[in-house]
C-alpha positions in Angstrom: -71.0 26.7 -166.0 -72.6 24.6 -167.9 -70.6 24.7 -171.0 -67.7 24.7 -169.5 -68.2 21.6 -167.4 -69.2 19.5 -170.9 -65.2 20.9 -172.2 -64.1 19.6 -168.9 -65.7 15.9 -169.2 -64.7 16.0 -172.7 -60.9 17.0 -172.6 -60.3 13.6 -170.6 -58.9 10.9 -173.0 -60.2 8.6 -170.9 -64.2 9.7 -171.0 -64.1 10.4 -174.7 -62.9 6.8 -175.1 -66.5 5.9 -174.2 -68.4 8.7 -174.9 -66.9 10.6 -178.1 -68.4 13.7 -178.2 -71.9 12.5 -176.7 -72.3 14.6 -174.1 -75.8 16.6 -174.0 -77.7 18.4 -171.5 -81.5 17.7 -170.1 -82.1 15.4 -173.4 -80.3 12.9 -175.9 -81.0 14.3 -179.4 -83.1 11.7 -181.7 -79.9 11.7 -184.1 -77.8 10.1 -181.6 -77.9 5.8 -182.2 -74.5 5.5 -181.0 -73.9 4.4 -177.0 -72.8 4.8 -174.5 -73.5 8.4 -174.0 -73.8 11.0 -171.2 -76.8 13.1 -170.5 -76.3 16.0 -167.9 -79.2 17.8 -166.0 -79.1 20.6 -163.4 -81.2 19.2 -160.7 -81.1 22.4 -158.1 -78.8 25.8 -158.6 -79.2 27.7 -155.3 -76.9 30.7 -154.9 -75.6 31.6 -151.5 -75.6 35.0 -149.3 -73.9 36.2 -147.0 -75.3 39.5 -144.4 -73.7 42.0 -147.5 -75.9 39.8 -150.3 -74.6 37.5 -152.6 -71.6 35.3 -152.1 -71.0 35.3 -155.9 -70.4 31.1 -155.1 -73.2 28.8 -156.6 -73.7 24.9 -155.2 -75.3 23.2 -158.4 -76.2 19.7 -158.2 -75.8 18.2 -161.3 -77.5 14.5 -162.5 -74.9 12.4 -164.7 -77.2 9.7 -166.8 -74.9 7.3 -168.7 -76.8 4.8 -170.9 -75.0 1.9 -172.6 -75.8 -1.5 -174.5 -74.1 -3.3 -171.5 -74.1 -2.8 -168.2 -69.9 -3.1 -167.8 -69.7 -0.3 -170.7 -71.9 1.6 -168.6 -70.1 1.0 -165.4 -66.4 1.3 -167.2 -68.0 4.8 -168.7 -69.4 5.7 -164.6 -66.1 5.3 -163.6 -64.3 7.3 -165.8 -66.3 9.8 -165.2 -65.7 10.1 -161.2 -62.1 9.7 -162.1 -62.6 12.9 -164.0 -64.7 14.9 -161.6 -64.3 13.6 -158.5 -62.4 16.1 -156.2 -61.7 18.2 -159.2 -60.2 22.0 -158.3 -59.4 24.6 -160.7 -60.2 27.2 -163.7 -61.5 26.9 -166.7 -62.7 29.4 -168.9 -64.4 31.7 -166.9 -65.3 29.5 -164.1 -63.5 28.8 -161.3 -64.8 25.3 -160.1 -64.8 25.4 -155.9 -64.8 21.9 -155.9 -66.7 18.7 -157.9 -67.7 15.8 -155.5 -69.8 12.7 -156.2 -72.4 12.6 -154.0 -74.7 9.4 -154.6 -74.9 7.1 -158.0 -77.6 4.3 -158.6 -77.9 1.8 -161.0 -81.2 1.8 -162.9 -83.4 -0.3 -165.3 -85.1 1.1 -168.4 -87.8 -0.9 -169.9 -88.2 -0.9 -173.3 -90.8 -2.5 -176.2 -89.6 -5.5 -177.6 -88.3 -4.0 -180.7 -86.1 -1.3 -178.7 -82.5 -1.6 -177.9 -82.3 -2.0 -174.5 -80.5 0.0 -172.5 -78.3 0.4 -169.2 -78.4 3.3 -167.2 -76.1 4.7 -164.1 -77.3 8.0 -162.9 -75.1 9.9 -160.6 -75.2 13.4 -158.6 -72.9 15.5 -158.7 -71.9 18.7 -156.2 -70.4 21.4 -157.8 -69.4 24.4 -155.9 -68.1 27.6 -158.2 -68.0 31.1 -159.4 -67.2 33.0 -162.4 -64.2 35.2 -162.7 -64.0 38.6 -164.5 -67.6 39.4 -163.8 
């Protein structure tokens, strides 16, 4: 799911405006410098049954970090990104997404040493309820 949620995000003009192709998951690699970008992380990934077993439907939540150098590229990049997601229906790939819902967001500071960049940083969680086809 997890690759195919990054081509989602990515196909949007709109995101890619902010982000370029600087999406990663759980950790920003060292040779990125340039901001904003978008770090993903699966927070919880419980599957769900049913009396037969398993529903074959998985609810991940998902945390969306966006750092920036400014807080309004940071917001502009949030927002974009809920535009993409937000209510968001259909196949791709393999996956049929269920249904992608914002659930919270929070704006948070990162202190850094004098000599670092500082840094903006909007978290939000997201709900994503899907199943892959053709398995």
């Amino acid at each position: 799911m997890e690759e195919e949620l990054t081509v989602l995000i990515l196909d949007d003009a709109n995101v890619s405006s902010f982000v370029g192709d600087r999406v990663h998951w759980l950790r920003q690699p060292q040779s990125v410098k340039v901001f904003p970008h978008l770090n993903l992380q699966v927070i919880s990934d419980p599957r769900s049954y049913h009396m037969k077993g398993p529903s074959g439907v998985v609810k991940t939540r998902i945390q969306a970090d966006v750092r920036a150098e400014t807080y309004g590229t940071a917001k502009l990049t949030i927002r974009a990104l809920y535009a993409r997601l937000s209510g968001f229906k259909g196949l791709r790939g393999s996956i049929e997404f269920m249904g992608i819902f914002v659930s919270a967001g929070r704006d948070l500071n990162e202190e850094t040493a004098e000599s670092e960049r500082q840094l903006f940083r909007i978290s939000a969680d997201l709900e994503i309820s899907w199943k892959e086809t053709g398995v």
